[in-house]
VEXMI-651235 format. One record per residue (C-alpha): residue number from 1; residue in one letter; x, y, z. Coordinates in nm, 2 decimals, always signed. Layout:
N
     n   res     east    north       up
   NUM     A        X        Y        Z
...
This chain:
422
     n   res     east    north       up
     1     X   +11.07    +9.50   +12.79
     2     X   +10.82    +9.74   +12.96
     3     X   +10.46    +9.74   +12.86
     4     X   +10.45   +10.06   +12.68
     5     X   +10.74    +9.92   +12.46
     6     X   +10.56    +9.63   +12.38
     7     X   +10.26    +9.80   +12.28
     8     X   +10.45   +10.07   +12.10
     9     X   +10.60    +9.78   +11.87
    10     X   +10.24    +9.60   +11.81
    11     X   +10.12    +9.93   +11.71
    12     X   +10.32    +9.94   +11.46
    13     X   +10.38    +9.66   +11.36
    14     X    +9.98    +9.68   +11.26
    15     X   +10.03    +9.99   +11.14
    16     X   +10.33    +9.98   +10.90
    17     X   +10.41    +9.60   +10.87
    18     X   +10.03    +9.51   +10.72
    19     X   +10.05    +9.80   +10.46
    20     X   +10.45    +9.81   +10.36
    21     X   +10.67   +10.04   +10.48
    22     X   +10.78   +10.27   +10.21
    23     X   +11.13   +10.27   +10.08
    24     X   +11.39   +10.55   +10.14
    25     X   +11.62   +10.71    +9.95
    26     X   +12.04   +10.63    +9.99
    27     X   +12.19   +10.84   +10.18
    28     X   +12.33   +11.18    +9.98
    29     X   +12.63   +11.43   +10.02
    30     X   +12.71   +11.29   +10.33
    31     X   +12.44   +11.32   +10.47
    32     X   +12.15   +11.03   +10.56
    33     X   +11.87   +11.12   +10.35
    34     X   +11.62   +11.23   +10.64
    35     X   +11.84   +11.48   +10.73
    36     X   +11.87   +11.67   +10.40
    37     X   +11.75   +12.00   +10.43
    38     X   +11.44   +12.16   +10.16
    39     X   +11.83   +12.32   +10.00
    40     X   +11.99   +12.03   +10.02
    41     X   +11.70   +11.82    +9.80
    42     X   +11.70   +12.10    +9.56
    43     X   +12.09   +12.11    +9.53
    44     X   +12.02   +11.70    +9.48
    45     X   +11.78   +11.73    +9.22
    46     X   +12.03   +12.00    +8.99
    47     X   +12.26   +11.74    +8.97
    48     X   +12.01   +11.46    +8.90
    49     X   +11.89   +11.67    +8.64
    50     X   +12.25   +11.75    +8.47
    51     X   +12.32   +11.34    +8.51
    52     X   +11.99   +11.28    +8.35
    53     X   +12.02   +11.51    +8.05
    54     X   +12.41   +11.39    +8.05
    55     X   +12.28   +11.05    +8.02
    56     X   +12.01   +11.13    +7.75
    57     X   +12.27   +11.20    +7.48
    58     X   +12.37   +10.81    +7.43
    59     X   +12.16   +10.48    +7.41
    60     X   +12.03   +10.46    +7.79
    61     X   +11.75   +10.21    +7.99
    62     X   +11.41   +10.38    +8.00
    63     X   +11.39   +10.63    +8.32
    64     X   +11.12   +10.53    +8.57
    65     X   +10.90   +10.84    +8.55
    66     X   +10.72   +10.85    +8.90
    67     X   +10.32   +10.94    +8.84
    68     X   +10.10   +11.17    +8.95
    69     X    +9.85   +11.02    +9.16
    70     X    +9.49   +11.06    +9.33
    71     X    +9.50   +11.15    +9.70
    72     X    +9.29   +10.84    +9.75
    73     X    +9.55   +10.58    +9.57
    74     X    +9.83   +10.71    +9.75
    75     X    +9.67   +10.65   +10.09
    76     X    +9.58   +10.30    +9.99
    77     X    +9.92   +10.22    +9.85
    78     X   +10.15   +10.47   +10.16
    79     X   +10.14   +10.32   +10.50
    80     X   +10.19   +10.67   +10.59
    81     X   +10.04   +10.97   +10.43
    82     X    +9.86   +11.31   +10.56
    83     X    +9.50   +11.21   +10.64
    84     X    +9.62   +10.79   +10.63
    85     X    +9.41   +10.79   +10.96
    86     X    +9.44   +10.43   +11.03
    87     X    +9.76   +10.44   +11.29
    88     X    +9.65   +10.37   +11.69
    89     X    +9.62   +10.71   +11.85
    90     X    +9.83   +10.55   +12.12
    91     X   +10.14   +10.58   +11.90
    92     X   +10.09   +10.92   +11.86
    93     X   +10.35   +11.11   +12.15
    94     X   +10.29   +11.49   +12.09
    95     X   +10.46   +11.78   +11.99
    96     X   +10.64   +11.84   +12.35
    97     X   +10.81   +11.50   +12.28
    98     X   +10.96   +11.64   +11.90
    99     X   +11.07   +11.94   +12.12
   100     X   +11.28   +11.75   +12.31
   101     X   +11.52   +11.71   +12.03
   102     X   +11.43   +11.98   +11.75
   103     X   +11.30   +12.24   +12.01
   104     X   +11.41   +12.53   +11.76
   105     X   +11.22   +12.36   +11.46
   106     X   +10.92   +12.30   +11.66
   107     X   +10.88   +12.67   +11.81
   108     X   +10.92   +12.78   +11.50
   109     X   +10.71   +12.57   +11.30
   110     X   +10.37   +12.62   +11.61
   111     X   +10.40   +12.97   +11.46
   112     X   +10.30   +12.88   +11.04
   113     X    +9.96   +12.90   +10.95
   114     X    +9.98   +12.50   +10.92
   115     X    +9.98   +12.44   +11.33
   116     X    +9.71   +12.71   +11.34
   117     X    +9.48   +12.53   +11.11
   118     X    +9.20   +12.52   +11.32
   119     X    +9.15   +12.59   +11.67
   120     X    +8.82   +12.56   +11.90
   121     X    +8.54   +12.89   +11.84
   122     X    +8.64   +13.00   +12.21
   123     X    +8.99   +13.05   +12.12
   124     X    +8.93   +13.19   +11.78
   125     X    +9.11   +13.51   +11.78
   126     X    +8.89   +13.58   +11.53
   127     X    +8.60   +13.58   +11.72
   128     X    +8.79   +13.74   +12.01
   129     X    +8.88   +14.06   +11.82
   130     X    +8.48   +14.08   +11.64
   131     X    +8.32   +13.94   +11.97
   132     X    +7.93   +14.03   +11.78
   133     X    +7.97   +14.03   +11.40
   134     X    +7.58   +14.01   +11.19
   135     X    +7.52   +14.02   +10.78
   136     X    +7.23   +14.03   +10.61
   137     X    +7.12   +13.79   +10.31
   138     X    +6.81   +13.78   +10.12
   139     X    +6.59   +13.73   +10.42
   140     X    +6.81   +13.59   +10.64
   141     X    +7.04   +13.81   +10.91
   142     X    +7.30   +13.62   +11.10
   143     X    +7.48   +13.69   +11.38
   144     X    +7.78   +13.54   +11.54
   145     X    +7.80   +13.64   +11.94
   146     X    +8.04   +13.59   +12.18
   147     X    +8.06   +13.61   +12.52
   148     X    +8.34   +13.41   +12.81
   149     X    +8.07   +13.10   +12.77
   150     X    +8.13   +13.05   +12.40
   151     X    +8.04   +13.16   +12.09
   152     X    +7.66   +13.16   +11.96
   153     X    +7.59   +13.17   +11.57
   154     X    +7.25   +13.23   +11.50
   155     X    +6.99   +13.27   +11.13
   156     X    +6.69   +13.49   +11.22
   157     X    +6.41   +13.52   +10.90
   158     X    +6.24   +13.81   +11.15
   159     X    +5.97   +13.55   +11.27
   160     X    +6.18   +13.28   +11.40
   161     X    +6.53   +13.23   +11.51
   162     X    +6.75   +12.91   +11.54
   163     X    +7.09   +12.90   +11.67
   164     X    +7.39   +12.64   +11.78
   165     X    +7.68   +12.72   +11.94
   166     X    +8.01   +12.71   +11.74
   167     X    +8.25   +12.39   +11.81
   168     X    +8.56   +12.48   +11.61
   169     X    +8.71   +12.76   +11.35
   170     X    +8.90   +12.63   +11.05
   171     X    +9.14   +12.86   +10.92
   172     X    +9.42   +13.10   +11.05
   173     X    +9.22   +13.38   +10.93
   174     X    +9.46   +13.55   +10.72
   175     X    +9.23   +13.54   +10.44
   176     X    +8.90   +13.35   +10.62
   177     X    +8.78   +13.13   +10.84
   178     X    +8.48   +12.87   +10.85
   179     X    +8.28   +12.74   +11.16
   180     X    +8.12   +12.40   +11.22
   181     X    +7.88   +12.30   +11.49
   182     X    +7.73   +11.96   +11.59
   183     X    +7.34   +11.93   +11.61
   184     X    +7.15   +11.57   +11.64
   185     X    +7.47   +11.41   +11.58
   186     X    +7.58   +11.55   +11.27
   187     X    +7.84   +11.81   +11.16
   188     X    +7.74   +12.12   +10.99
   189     X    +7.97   +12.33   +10.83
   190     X    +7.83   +12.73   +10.84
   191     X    +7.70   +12.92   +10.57
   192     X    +7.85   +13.23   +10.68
   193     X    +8.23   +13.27   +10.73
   194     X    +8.45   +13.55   +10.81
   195     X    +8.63   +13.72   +10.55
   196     X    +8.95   +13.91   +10.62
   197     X    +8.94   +14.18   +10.39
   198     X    +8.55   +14.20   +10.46
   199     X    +8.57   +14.22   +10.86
   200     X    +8.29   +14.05   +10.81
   201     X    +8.09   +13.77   +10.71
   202     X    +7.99   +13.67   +10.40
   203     X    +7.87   +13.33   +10.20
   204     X    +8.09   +13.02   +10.28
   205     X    +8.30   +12.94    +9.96
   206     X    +8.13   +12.60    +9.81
   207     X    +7.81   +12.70    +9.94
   208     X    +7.51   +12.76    +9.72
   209     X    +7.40   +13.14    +9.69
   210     X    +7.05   +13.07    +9.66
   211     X    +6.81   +13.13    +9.93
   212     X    +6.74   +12.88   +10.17
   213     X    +6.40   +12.69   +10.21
   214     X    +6.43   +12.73   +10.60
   215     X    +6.60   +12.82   +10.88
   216     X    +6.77   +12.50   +10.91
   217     X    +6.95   +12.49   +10.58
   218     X    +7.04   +12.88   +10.61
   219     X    +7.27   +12.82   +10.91
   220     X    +7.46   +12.56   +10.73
   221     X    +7.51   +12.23   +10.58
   222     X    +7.52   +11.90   +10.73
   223     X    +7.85   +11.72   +10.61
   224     X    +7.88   +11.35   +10.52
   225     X    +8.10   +11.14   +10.70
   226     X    +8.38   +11.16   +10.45
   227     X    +8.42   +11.53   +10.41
   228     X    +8.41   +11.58   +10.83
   229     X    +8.72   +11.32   +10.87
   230     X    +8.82   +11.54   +10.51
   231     X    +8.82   +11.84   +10.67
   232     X    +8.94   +11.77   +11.04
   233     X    +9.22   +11.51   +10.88
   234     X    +9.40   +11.84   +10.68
   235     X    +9.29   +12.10   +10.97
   236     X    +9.42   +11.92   +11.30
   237     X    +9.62   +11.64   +11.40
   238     X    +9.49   +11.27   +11.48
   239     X    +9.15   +11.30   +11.49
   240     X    +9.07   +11.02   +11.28
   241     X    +9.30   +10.70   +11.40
   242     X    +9.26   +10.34   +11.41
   243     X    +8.95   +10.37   +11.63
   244     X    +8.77   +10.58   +11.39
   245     X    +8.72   +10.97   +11.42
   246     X    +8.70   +11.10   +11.74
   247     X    +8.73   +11.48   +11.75
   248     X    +8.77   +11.50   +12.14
   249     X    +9.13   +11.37   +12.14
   250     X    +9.26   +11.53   +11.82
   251     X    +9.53   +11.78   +11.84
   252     X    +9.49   +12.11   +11.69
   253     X    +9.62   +12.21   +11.40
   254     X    +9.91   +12.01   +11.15
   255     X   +10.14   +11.92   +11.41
   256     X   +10.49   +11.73   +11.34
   257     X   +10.31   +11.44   +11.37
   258     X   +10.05   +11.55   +11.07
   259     X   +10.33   +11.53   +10.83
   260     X   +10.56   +11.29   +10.98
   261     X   +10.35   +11.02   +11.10
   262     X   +10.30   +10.90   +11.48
   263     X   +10.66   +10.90   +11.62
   264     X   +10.61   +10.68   +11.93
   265     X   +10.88   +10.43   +11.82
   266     X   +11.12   +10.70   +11.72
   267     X   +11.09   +10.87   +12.01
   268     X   +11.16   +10.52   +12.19
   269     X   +11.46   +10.40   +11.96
   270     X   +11.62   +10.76   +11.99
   271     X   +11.58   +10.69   +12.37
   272     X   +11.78   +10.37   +12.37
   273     X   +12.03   +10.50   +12.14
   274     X   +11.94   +10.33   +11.84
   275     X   +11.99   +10.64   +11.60
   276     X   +12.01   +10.47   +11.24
   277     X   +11.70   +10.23   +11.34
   278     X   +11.52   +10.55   +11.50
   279     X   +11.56   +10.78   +11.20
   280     X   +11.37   +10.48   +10.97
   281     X   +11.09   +10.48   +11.23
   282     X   +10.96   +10.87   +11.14
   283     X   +10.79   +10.94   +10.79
   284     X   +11.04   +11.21   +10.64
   285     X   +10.84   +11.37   +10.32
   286     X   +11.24   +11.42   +10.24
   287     X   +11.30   +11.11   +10.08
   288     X   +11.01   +11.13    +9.84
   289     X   +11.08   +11.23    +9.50
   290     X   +10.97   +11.56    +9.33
   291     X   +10.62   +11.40    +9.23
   292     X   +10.53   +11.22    +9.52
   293     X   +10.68   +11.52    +9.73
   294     X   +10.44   +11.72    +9.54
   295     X   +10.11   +11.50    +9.61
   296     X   +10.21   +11.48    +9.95
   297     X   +10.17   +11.85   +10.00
   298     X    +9.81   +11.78    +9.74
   299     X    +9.68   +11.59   +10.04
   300     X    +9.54   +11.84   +10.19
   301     X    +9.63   +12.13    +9.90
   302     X    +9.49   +11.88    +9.63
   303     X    +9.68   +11.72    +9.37
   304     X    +9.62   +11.71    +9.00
   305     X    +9.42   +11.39    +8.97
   306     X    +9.23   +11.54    +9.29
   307     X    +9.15   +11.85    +9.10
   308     X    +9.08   +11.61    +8.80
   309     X    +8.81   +11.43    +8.97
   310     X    +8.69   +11.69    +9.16
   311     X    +8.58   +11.89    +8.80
   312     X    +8.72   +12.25    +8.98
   313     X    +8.74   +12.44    +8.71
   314     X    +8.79   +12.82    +8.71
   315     X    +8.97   +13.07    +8.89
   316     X    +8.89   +12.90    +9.23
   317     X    +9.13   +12.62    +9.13
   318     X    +9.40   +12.86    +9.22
   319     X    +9.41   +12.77    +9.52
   320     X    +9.48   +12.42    +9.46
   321     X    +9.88   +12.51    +9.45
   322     X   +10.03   +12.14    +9.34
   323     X    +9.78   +12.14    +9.08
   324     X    +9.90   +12.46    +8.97
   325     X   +10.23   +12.40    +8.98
   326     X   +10.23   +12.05    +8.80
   327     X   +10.08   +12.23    +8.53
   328     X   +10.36   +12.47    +8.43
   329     X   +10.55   +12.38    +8.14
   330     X   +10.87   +12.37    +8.34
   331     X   +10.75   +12.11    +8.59
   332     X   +10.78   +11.83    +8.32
   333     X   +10.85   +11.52    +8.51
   334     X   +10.95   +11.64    +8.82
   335     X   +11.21   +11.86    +8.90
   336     X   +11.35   +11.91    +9.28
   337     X   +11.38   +12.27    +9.22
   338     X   +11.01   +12.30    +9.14
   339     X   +10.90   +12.05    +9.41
   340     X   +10.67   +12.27    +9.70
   341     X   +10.98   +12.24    +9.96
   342     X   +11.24   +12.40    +9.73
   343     X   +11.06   +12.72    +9.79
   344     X   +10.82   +12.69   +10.17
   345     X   +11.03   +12.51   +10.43
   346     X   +10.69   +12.40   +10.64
   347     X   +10.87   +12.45   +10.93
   348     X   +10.85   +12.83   +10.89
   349     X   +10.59   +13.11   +10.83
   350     X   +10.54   +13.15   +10.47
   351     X   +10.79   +13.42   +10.34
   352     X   +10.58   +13.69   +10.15
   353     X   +10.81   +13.93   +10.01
   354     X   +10.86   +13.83    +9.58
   355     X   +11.25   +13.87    +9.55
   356     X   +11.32   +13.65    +9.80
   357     X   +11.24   +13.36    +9.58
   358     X   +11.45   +13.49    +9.29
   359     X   +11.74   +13.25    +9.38
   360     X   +11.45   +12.97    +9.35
   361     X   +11.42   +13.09    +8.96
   362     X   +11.80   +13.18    +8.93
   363     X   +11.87   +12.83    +9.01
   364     X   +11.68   +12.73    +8.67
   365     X   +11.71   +13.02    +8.45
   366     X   +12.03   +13.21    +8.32
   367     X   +12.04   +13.52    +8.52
   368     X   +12.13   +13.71    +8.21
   369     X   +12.15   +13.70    +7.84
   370     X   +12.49   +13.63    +7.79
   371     X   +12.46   +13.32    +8.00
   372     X   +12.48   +13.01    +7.76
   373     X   +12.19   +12.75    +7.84
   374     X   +12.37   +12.46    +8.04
   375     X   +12.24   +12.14    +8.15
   376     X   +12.21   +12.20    +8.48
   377     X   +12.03   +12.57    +8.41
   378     X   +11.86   +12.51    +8.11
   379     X   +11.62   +12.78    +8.17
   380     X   +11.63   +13.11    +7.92
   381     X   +11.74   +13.42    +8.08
   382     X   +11.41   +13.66    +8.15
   383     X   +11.42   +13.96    +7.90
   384     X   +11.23   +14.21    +8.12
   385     X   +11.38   +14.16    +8.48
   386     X   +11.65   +14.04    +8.68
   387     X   +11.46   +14.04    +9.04
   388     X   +11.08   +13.99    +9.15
   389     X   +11.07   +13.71    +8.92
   390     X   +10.75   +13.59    +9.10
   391     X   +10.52   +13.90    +9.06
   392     X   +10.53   +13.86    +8.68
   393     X   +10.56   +13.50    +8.64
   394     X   +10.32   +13.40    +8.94
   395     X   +10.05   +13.62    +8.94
   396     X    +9.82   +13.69    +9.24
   397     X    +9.45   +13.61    +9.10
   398     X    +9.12   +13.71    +9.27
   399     X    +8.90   +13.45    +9.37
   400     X    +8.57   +13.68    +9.41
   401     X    +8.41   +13.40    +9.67
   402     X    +8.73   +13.43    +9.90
   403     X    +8.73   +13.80    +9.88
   404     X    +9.11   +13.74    +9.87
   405     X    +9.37   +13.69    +9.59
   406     X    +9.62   +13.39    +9.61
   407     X    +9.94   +13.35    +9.42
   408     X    +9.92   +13.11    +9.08
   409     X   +10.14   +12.83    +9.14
   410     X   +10.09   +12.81    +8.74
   411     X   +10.45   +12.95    +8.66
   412     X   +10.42   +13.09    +8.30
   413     X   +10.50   +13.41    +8.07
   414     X   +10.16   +13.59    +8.12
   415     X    +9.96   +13.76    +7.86
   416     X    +9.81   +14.07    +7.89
   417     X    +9.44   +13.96    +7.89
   418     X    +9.53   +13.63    +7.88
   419     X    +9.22   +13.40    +7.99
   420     X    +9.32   +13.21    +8.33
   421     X    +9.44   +12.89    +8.20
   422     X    +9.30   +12.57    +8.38
């Protein structure tokens, strides 16, 4: 056995082993489970649904209802789960070696928002296209400069001025994107970001809009440990690993690996021709269940019982989507058709045009009156439309600090001056 085998196999056997490896689903349709396609799942969960309600109508065992649960609990009780950060960064191969076998999932999948999470400030194409962008608040002006060294992000009260260079820019910038720096050891996150529909900057969301005391606390905020692994865990790809967080060997953006765990022994079964054995060696969010499927995705887009503790309350929770979505009244206990994959495949850009999704809704609701109600569509049919299901049903609400609107996962009948429902 060679030595990278050998270590390969103690990594994870400290890894998975300690914690429990989590159970799978049988295989399905012919198919093993892993390999069941965001369709296939929500083809799945129709006919659980129908078998369920079948099986409702005579004396039956109680169902296990799986429960929505805190970010926190399911990292302590997962041995793999977005942000688990306790898996050696040896075992952790790359997205060159996933190409090998799924190059035309991974090429596509570089190219959504997800695997361009965050990138470093010199390769901002932000930055790039605005190379000097300033704004002026209260008495503060800042400036962000640029120039083939870097890029320089300064707070100037007209007397003094105190700047850092920029490390690294969260977000694609479709809507915005945040900067943090490093200064006496510690992260700061800025208090200026760049806002799309702005082409500018403007006060970081979560940030206070009060004026500063000093120059200091007007370029930004230093972040506790906990938020920087936070942040870097659902922007970029094993930073934090069994030796602790370590942003010089992290990989940009949510790579395959950010979903699907460290695939150094799948990579090495698949290589000896151990197929079944190297499938049950990669985390495959495929095999959770609706709920779990659904607080996967909360990880990083927050879950209910994150938003819960958290006390976001307001329109800025729309962009907590699983929340959102667990809240509409046809979610109920979980329903594969509902679940975030039955619509987004993450392996693609996210579609934006409405009536695409109106299969999604067809596939629950009677696509016209005289449809009966069945068990397996037990959804009314719409009385005002047949198409575009989503611009009604899933409005797009203005969050005034984003300077953007974002669609509510919420999916309801909406009232005309309804107030937003939390």
């Amino acid at each position: 056995m060679s030595g990278r085998k050998l270590l390969v196999i103690l990594a994870y056997v400290l890894t998975f082993v300690i914690s429990g490896v989590p159970t799978s689903s049988s295989a399905s349709g012919g198919k093993a489970r892993g390999d069941l396609t965001p369709a296939d799942r929500a083809a799945n969960g129709t006919t659980a649904v129908a078998r369920n309600n079948e099986a409702s109508a005579v004396p039956s065992p109680q169902k296990r209802v799986e429960t929505p649960m805190a970010t926190a609990e399911r990292l302590e009780s997962n041995s793999w789960w977005p942000t688990k950060g306790t898996a050696p960064l040896e075992i952790f191969v790359g997205t060159a070696q996933c190409a090998r076998c799924h190059a035309k999932i991974t090429a596509a999948q570089l190219a959504t928002p997800m695997a361009q999470a965050a990138s470093s400030a010199k390769d901002s194409s932000v930055l790039r296209q605005h190379a000097g962008i300033s704004r002026q608040m209260g008495r503060y002006v800042y400036t962000i400069s640029s120039s083939d060294s870097g890029n320089n992000y300064s707070a100037s009260d007209g007397v003094a001025t105190l700047s850092q260079p920029l490390a690294w820019a969260f977000g694609l910038g479709t809507k915005g994107q945040t900067y943090v720096y490093k200064h006496d050891g510690l992260y700061y996150e800025s208090r200026m970001s760049f806002y799309q529909s702005l082409q500018g900057l403007d006060l970081t969301t979560g940030h206070s809009n009060t004026t500063p005391h000093n120059l200091e606390d007007a370029l930004g905020r230093a972040l506790d440990a906990s938020t920087v692994t936070h942040c870097f865990g659902c922007h970029t790809t094993a930073s934090t690993t069994l030796a602790g967080f370590d942003p010089t060997r992290l990989t940009m953006g949510v790579s395959c690996e950010g979903c699907h765990g460290p695939g150094a022994m799948h990579v090495e079964l698949m290589d000896d021709g151990n197929i079944e054995a190297g499938r049950a060696a990669i985390f495959n969010p495929a095999r959770l269940d609706p709920v779990a499927l659904v607080d996967f995705c909360g990880a990083c887009h927050r879950t209910t019982n994150d938003v819960y503790e958290m006390g976001a309350t307001g329109v800025s929770n729309v962009r907590f989507q699983p929340y959102r979505l667990e809240n509409s009244k046809c979610w109920g206990d979980g329903d594969a058709r509902l679940a975030c994959t039955a619509c987004h495949d993450p392996h693609q850009p996210v579609v934006r045009d409405a009536g695409t999704y109106d299969g999604k809704c067809l596939a629950c609701h009677a696509p016209s009156a005289a449809m009966k109600v069945t068990l397996e569509r037990p959804g009314r049919a719409c009385p005002v439309a047949r198409k575009d299901c989503a611009t009604c049903h899933m409005p797009r609400v203005q969050v005034p600090s984003m300077h953007a609107p974002f669609v509510d996962h919420r999916i309801r009948i909406v009232r005309a001056n309804a107030k937003y429902p939390d």
